[in-house]
C-alpha positions in Angstrom: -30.4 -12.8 -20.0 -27.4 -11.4 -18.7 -28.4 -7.7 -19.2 -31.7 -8.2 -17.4 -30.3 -9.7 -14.6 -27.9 -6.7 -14.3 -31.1 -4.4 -14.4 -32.4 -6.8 -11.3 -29.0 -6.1 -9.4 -29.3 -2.5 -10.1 -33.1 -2.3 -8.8 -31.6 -4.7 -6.1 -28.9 -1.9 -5.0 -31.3 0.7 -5.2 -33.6 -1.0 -2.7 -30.6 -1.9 -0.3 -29.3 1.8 -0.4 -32.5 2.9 0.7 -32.0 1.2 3.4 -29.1 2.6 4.3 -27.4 -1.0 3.7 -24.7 0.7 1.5 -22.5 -2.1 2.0 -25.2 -4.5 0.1 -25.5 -2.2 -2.7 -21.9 -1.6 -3.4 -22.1 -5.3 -3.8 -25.3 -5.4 -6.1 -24.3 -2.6 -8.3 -20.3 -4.1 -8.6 -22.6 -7.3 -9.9 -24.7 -6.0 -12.2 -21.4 -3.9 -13.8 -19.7 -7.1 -14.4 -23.2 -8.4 -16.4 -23.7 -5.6 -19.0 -22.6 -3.6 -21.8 -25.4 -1.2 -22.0 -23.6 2.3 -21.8 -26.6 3.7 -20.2 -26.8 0.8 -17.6 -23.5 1.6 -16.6 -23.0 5.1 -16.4 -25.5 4.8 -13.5 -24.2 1.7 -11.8 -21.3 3.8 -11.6 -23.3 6.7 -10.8 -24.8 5.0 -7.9 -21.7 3.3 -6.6 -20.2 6.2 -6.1 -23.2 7.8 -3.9 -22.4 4.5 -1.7 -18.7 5.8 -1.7 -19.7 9.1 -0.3 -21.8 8.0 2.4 -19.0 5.0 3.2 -16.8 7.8 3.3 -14.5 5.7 0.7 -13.6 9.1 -1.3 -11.1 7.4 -3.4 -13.7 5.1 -4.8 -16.1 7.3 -5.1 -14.5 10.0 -7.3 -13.2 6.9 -9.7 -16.6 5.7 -10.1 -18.2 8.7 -10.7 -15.3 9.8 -13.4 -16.0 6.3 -15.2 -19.8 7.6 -15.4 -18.6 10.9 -16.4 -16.3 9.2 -19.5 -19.7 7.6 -20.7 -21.9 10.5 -19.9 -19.7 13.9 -19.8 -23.0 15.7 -18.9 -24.0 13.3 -16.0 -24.5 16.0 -13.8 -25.8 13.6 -10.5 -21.6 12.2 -11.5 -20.2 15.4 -12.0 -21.5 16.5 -8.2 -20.5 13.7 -6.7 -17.0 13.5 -8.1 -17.2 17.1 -6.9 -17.9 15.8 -3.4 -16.1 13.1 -3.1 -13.0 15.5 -4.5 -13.6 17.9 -1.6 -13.3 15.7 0.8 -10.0 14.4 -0.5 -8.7 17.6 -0.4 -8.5 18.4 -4.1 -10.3 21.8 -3.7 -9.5 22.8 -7.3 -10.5 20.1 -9.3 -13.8 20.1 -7.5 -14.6 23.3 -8.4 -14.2 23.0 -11.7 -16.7 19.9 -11.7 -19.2 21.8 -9.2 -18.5 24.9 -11.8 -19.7 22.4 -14.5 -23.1 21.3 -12.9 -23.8 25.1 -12.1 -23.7 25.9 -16.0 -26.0 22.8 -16.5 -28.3 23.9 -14.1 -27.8 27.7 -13.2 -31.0 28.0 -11.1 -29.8 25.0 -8.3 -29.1 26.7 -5.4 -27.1 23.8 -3.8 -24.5 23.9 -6.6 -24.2 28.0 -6.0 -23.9 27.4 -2.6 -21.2 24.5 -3.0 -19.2 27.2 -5.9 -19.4 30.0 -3.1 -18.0 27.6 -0.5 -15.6 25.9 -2.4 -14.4 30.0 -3.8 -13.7 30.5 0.1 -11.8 27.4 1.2 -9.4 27.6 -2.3 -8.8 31.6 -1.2 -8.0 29.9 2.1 -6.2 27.4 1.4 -3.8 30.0 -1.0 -3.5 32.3 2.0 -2.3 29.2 4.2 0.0 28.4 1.8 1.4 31.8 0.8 2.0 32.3 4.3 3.7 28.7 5.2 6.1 29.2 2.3 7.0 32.1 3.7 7.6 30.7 6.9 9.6 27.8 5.4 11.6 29.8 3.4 12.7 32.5 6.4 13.6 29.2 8.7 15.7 27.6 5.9 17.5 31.3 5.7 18.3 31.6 9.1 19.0 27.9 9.3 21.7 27.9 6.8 23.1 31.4 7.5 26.4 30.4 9.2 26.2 34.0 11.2 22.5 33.3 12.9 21.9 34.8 16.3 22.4 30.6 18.6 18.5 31.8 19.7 17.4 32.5 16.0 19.0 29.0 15.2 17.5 27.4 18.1 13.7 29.3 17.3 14.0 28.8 13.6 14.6 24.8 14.1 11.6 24.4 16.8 9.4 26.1 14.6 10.8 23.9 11.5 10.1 20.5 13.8 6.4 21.7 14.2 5.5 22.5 10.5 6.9 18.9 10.2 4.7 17.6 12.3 1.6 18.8 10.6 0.0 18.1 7.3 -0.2 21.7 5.7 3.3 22.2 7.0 4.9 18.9 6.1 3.8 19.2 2.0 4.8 22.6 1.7 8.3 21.6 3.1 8.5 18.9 0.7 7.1 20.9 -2.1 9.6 23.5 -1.6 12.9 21.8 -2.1 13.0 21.6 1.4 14.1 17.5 1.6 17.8 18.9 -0.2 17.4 22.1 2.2 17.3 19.6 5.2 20.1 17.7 3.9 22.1 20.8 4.0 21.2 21.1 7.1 22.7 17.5 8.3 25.8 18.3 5.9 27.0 20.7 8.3 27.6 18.1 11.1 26.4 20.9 13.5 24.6 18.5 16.3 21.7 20.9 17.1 20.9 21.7 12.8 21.3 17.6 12.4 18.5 17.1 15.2 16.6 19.6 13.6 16.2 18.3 10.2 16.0 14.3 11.2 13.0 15.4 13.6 11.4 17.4 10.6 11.9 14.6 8.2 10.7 12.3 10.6 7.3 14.0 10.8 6.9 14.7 7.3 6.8 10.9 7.2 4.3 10.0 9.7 1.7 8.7 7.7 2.1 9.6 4.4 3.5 6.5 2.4 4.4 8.5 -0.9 6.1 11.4 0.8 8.3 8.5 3.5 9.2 6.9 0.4 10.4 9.8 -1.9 12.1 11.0 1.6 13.6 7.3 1.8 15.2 7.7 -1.5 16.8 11.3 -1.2 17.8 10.4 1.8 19.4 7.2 1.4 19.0 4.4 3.9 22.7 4.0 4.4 22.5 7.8 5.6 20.2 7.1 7.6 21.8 4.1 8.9 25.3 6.0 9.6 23.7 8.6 11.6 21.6 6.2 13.6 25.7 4.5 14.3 26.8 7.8 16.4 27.5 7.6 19.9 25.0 10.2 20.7 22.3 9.0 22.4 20.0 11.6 21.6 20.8 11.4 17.6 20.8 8.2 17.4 17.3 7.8 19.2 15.7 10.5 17.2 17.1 8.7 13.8 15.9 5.5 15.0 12.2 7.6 15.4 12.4 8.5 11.4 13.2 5.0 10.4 10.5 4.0 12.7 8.1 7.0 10.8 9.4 5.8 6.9 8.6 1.8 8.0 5.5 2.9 9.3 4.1 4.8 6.1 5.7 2.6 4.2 3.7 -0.7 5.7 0.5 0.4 6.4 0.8 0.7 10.0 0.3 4.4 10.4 -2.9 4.6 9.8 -3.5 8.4 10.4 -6.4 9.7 8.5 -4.8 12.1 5.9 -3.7 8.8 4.3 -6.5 9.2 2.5 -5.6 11.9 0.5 -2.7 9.8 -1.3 -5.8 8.6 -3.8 -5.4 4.8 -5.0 -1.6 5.6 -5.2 -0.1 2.1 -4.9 3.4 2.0 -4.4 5.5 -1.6 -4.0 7.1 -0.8 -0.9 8.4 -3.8 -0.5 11.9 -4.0 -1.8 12.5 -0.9 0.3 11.3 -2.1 3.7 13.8 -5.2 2.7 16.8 -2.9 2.4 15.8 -1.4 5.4 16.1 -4.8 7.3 19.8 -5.6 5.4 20.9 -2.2 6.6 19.9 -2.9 10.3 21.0 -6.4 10.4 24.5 -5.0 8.8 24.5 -2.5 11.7 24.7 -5.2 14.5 27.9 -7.0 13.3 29.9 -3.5 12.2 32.4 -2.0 14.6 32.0 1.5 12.9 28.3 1.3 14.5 28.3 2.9 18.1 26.7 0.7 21.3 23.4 3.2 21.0 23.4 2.8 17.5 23.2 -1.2 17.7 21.0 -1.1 20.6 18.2 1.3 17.9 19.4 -1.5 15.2 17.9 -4.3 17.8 14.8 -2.2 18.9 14.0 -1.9 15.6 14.6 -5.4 14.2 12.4 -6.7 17.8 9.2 -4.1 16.8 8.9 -4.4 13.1 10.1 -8.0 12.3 8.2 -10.8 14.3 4.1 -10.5 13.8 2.3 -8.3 15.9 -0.5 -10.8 15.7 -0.1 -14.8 15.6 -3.6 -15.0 14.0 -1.7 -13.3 10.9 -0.9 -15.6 8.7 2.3 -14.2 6.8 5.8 -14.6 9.0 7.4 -14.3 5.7 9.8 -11.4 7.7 10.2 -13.6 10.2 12.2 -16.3 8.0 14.0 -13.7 5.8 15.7 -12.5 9.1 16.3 -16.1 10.4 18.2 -17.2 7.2 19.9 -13.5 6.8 20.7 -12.5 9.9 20.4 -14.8 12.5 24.2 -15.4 12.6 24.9 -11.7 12.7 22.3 -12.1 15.7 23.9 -14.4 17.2 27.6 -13.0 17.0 26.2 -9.8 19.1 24.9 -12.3 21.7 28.0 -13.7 21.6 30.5 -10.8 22.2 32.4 -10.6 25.6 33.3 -6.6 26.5 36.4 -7.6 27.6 38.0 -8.8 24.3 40.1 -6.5 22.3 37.7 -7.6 19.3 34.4 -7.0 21.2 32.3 -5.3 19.1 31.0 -1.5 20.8 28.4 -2.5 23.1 26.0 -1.0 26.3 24.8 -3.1 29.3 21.8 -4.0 27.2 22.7 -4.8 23.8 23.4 -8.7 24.1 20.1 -8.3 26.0 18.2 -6.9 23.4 20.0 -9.6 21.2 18.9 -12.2 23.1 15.3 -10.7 23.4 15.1 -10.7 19.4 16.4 -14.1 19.0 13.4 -15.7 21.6 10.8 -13.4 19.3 12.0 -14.9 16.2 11.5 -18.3 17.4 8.3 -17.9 18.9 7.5 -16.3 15.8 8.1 -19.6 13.8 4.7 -21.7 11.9 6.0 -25.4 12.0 8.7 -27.9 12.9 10.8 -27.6 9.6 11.0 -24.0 10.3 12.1 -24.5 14.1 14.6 -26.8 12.8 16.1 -25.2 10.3 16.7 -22.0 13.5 18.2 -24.8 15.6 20.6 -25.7 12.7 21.7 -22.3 11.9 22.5 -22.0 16.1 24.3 -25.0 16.1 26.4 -24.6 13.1 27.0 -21.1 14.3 28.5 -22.5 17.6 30.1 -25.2 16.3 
């Protein structure tokens, strides 16, 4: 019973993907997989969830389908191609031509796999010369970088030019892949303002959008690095650190939702314990005297963008109540300060109000009454 109702699904998914309803197939076919055991069956449920992949443009999906029909089937040459595709597009130029390489020795007289082995051949000789040429790059910036007797317009070129690979996809993974994360860090360990910018912009962009790379960078890094060079009186360091922290919580939530994303597969990394560690070090930074006025105020910019919800409709303000029951007294004690104390903590003319701004966000950010309450309590006990 059950594996003729699969069959039905199948015909089912077929009918809606002619329609170009590839939505309502996905859904058929995933129906009819959970129905049978019929290894034929399901190599091309997979087989033809896939095609819906493709023309969804869900790549990651689509290659693991079509690599589950390829485990049943290792000749499935309608899988094969579209892994090959669906590869391609994820930028894994390689592996599809070895699966496009594969259908052409199946069927050497198809033209469209020749066609797709001579394309693929051009974009992987491409791709090498790009990447040949980067490293190159990368490596004569990192020399002059960290040559103490560099030419100051050398130093000043080589770091531009080292902010702009950053910044860009190609440029940002060749970095990484080239020890350049420990490079950078060299960079920052000579305290040199100019070489310090340099690197925190690079990192920053290397982490714009790319959750595994902001998270690997995160680690090397360290957040209480990060955190201490965010707490110097330079305005224009402490702005650009507060940029990368803003670039590693962005990757590392989802916000950043740049299209090369993608091309991270089904990696799923828990990022949550991080992003908490990133909110104790922030809230830390507000009540420390070692932490500069700029470097609070980025503390409190921070804490006011990434904390309450966005969106009211969302249901989760689970952030929200961490901060209110961690940090609300630390909060509260910058709102409290008065600059002409002895034991006023480092402040600008706009920290308290940026305090204050974060403290009204919190509670507007609050679901209930017992919530609300419990706020109120923590301010009264606070004063009292």
């Amino acid at each position: 019973m059950a594996e003729m109702e699969a069959a039905q699904l199948k015909e089912e998914g077929n009918r809606h993907f002619q329609l170009q309803d590839y939505k309502a197939a996905t859904k058929s076919y995933s129906q009819a997989l959970k129905l049978t055991k019929d290894k034929a069956l399901l190599a091309t449920l997979y087989r033809n969830r896939a095609a819906c992949g493709l023309k969804t443009e869900n790549y990651v999906q689509a290659a693991s389908d079509a690599s589950r029909a390829i485990d049943i089937n290792s000749s499935d040459i309608k899988a094969l191609y579209r892994r090959c595709q669906a590869l391609e597009h994820l930028g894994k130029l390689d592996q599809a031509f070895k699966d496009v390489q594969r259908c052409a020795t199946l069927e050497p007289r198809n033209q469209n796999f020749q066609e797709t082995l001579r394309r693929l051949n051009t974009s992987i000789q491409e791709k090498l010369r790009v990447q040949f040429s980067t490293d190159s790059r990368v490596q004569k910036m990192f020399e002059i970088l960290l040559d103490g007797n560099s030419e100051a317009d050398k130093l000043e070129k080589a770091a531009n030019n080292l902010i702009v690979l950053g910044r860009e996809e190609a440029g940002a993974e060749r970095i990484f892949q080239n020890n350049g994360v420990a490079l950078l860090l060299q960079l920052v360990d000579t305290k040199k303002p100019e070489l310090v910018l340099a690197a925190v912009r690079t990192l920053s962009g290397m982490c714009s959008g790319h959750r595994a790379r902001a998270t690997a960078i995160l680690h090397a890094v360290r957040i209480d690095r990060i955190c201490s060079l965010m707490a110097v009186e330079n305005q224009e360091m402490s702005l650009a650190v507060c940029n990368l922290l803003q670039a590693i919580i962005d990757a590392l939530s989802g916000e950043d939702k740049q299209e090369h994303r993608r091309k991270e597969e089904a990696l799923v990394l828990d990022t949550k314990k991080d992003l908490k560690q990133i909110t104790n070090h922030l809230l830390d930074m507000l009540v420390s005297k070692k932490v500069s006025g700029q470097g609070r105020d980025q503390a409190l910019n921070l804490l006011n963008k990434n904390v309450p919800r966005k969106d009211l409709a969302i249901q989760d303000n689970s952030r929200t109540i961490y901060v209110v029951d961690n940090g609300l007294r630390k909060i509260l004690k910058v709102v409290g300060q008065v600059p002409d104390l002895p034991s006023c903590l480092p402040l600008t003319d706009n920290t308290r109000m940026l305090a204050t701004i974060l403290i009204n966000k919190l509670y507007d950010d609050l679901r209930c009454d017992p919530e609300r309450d419990h706020f109120r309590k923590i301010c009264e006990e606070y004063i009292t």
